[in-house]
C-alpha positions in Angstrom: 0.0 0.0 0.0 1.3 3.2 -1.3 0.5 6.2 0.7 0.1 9.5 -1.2 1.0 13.1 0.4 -2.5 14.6 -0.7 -4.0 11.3 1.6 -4.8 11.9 4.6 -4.6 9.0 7.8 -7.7 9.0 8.0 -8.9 8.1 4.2 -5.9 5.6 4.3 -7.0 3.8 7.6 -10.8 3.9 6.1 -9.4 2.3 3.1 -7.4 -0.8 4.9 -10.6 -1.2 6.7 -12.6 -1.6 3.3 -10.2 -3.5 1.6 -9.8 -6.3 4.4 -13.5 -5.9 5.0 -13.2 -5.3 8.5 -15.7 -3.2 10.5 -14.3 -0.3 12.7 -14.5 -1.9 16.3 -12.7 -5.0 14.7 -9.7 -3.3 13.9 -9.7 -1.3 17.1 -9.8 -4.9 18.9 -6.8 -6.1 17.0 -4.7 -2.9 16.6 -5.3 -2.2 20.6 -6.8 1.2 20.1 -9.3 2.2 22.0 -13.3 2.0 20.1 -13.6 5.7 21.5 -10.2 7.4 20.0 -10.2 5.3 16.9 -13.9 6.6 16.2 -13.0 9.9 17.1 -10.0 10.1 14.7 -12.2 8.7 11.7 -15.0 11.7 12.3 -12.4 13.9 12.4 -13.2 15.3 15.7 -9.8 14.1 17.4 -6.3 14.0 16.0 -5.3 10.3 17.2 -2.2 10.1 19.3 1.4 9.2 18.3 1.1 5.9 20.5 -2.3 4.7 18.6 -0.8 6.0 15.2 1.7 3.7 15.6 -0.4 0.8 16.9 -2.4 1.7 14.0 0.8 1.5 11.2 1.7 -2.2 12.9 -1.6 -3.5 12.7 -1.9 -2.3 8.7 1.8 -4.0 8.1 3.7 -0.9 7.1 7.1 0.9 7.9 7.3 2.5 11.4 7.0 6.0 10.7 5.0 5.9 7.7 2.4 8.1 8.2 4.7 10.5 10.3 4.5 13.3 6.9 1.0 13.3 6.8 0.9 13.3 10.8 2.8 17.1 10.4 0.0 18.2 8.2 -2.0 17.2 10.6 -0.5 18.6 13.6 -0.3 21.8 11.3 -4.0 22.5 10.8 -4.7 21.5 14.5 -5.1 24.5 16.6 -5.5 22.9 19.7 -1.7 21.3 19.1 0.6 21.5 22.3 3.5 20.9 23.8 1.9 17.4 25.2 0.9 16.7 22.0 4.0 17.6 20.3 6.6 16.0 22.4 6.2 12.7 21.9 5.7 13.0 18.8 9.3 14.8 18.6 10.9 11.3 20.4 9.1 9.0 18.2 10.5 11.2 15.3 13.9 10.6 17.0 13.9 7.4 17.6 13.0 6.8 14.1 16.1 9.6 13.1 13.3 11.0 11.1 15.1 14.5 10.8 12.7 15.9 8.3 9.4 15.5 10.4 11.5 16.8 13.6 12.6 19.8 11.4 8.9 20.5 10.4 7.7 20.5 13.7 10.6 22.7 15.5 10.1 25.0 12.3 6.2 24.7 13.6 6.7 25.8 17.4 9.1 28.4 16.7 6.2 30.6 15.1 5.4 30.6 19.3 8.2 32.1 21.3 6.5 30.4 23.9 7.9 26.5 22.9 11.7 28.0 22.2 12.6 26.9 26.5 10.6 23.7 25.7 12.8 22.6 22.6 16.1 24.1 24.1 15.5 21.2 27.1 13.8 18.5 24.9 17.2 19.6 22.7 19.2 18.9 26.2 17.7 15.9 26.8 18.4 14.2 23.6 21.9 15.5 23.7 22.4 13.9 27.0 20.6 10.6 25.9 23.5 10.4 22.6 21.0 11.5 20.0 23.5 14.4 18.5 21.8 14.5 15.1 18.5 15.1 16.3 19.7 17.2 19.3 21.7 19.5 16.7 19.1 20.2 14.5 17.0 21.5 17.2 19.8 23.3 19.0 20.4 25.2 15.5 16.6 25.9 15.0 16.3 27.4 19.2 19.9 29.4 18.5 18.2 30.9 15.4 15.0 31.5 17.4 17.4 33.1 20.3 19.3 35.5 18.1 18.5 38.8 19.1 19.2 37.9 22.5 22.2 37.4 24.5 20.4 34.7 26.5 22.6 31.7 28.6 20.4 29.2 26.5 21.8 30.9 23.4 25.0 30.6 24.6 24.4 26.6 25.3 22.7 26.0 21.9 26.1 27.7 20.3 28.7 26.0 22.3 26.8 22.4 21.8 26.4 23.5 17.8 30.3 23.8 17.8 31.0 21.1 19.8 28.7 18.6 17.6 30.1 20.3 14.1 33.7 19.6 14.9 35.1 17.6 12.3 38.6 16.7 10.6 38.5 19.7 8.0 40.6 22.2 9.8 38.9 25.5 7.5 35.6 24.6 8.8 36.7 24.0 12.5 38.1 27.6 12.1 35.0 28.4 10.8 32.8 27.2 13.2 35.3 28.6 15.8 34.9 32.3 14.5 31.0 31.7 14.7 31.0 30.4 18.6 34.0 32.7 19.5 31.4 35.6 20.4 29.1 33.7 22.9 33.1 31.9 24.4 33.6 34.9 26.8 33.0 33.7 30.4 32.6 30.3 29.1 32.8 27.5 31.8 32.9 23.5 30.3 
């Protein structure tokens, strides 16, 4: 089953169900979702969690993750989307290394000033669990957010961005160097 971008979850679930002529409870008795949420999500009166999503991919044999593109449009045209919404979304994007749907989404909350300490910790706390690649995207994504101010989370998001971009091209390091060299003053590792 190929899913299509201008798809929705929704129509894609509705068509599994039709075309393994299964009836709506059924599936929500074998994929583990509740009746309630699973109904909900089809009438389009509740955006379905990240945990049922996922129940839901397993149970129609596809790729972890699949749905994960169209789950940002979603998230998009929600208004009620929040941080408890949003976050575990972010570490199932993560653990999957899917970079594109993080970027989306940090891209997303950054329109809300509000969300920039949020992502500078959830940042921290991938950092700190070894996830660099995710934990570098975000920390360039707060540091751009953070620009105009001289803020200690700037600072961090700087020093971990030249930290994590250190490489074995010398011209680069120097480069990277020059760029971190103004929040280095008063710097303590």
């Amino acid at each position: 089953m190929e899913v299509k971008t201008q798809q929705s979850i929704r129509a894609e679930l509705l068509n599994y169900i039709e075309e393994n002529q299964m009836l709506v409870y059924h599936f929500a008795e074998i994929s583990g979702i509740n009746s309630g949420t699973l109904s909900r999500f089809i009438n389009g009166s509740q955006l379905i969690p990240i945990k049922a999503l996922d129940r839901m991919t397993y149970t129609m044999g596809l790729e972890e993750g699949t749905f994960y593109d169209l789950y940002v449009d979603e998230l998009l045209l929600d208004p009620s989307t929040d941080w408890r919404r949003l976050r575990p979304f972010l570490i199932r994007c993560s653990q999957l290394n899917d970079l594109t749907c993080i970027e989306k989404i940090v891209d997303l909350m950054l329109e809300k000033s509000y969300y920039i300490s949020s992502l500078f910790d959830f940042a921290e706390s991938l950092y700190e669990g070894g996830n660099t690649t995710a934990s570098l995207l975000i920390y360039k994504k707060v540091s751009e957010g953070e620009r105009y101010q001289h803020a200690e989370r700037l600072a961090v998001c700087q020093y971990r961005i030249f930290k994590l971009s250190l490489g074995d091209d010398q011209q680069i390091n120097y480069e990277l160097a020059l760029v971190f060299e103004p929040f280095s003053q008063g710097w303590v590792n």
